[in-house]
N, C-alpha and C positions, 0 to 999 in steps of 0.2 A: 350362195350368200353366206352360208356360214365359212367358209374359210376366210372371205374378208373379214368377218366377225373376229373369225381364232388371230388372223393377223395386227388386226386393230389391237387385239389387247396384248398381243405379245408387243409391239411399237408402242403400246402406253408403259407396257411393264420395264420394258428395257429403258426407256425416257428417265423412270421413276429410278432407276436405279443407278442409272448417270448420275442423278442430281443428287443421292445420297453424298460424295466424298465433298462433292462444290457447297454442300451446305452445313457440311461437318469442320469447314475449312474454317471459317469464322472464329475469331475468338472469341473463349465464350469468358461471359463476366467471371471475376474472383469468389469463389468463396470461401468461407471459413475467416479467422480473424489475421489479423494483422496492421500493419502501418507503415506509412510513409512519409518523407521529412523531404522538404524544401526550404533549404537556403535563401531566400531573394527569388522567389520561384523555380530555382536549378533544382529537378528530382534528383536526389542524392542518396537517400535509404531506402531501399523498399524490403520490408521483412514480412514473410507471412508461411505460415504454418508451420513446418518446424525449423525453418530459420526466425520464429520469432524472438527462440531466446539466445542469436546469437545481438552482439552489442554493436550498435552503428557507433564510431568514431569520425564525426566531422570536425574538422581543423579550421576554423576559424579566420578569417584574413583580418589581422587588426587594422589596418588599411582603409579598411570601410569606413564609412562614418555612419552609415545606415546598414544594421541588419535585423530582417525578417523573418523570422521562421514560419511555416507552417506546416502542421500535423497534419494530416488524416489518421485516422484509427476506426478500421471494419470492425464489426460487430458480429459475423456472420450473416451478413444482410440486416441484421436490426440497427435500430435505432439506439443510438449511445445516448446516456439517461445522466444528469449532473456530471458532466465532464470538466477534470481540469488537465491541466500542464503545471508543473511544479518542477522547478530549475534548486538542485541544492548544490552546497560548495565541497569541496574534497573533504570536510570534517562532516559529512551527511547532512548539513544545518539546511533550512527551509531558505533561499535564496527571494523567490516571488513566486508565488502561485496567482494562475487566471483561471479566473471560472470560466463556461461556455452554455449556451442555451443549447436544452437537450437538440441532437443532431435529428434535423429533418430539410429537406432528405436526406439516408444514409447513402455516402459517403457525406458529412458535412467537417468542411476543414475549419481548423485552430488557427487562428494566427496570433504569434507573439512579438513584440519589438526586445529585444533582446540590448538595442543600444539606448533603452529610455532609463536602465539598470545605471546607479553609478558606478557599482564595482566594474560593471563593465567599459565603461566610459574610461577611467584610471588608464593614465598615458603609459605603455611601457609594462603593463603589469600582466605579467602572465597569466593563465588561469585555466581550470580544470573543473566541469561543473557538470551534471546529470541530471537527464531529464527525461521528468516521469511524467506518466498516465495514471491518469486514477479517473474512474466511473462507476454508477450504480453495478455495472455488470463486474468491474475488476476493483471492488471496493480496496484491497490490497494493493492496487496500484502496481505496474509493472513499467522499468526503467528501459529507456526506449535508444539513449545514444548518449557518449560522450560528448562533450561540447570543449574544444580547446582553443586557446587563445594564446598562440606564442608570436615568434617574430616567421614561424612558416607560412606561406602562401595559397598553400595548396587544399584544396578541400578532399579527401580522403574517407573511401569509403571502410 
């Protein structure tokens, strides 16, 4: 009887240790902070840990007559506290800022219309604008992507 016993457990042990790589295979969630931008819902930037201070450059299709943005910005798993988005012009000037109800659950996404802007609206008119995060945790606000609006097509990361 006990050698069934030593085999049982050698058959449980090896089982168990199959299932180590198959459950390690999983992606696991993000942590730590960062952010991600959607176009019209196209994932387009995703920056996070020490890509967060390189700068997304989205290229804009003036074409549209509707465009949408929206942010996510992690928190390291918490909860983002007085969130905005604040869009300024090539001279750093305050373009529109939106407030946001603190983020629950985290990840909780921003969305902006971007074509309800006149400047943006202007037929023909090129433009160059940036767009910040600011929250209780990044009260200094950290700038998240270029926003450009020429006669190009292409959206570019």
């Amino acid at each position: 009887m006990k050698i069934k016993s030593f085999f049982a457990h050698i058959g449980i042990l090896c089982s168990m240790l199959l299932m180590i790589p198959a459950f390690s295979s999983f992606k696991s969630l993000r942590g730590g902070e960062g952010f991600e931008v959607f176009p019209n819902n196209k994932p387009v930037a995703e920056h996070f840990g020490k890509n967060l201070t390189k700068q997304a450059i989205l290229q804009l299709d003036p074409a549209l007559d509707k465009l949408e943005l929206k942010v996510i910005y992690h928190h390291c798993g918490q909860n983002g506290k007085s969130r905005q988005l604040t869009i300024r012009n090539e001279e750093k000037q305050v373009v529109h800022t939106w407030r946001f109800a603190d983020g629950k659950p985290d990840p909780s996404p921003m969305t902006i219309r971007l074509d309800e802007l006149p400047e943006y609206k202007k037929a023909g008119k090129a433009l160059r604008w940036t767009l910040h995060y600011a929250s209780a945790e990044i009260p200094a606000g950290r700038e998240l992507a270029v926003l450009e609006k020429n006669n190009a097509l292409a959206i570019r990361k």
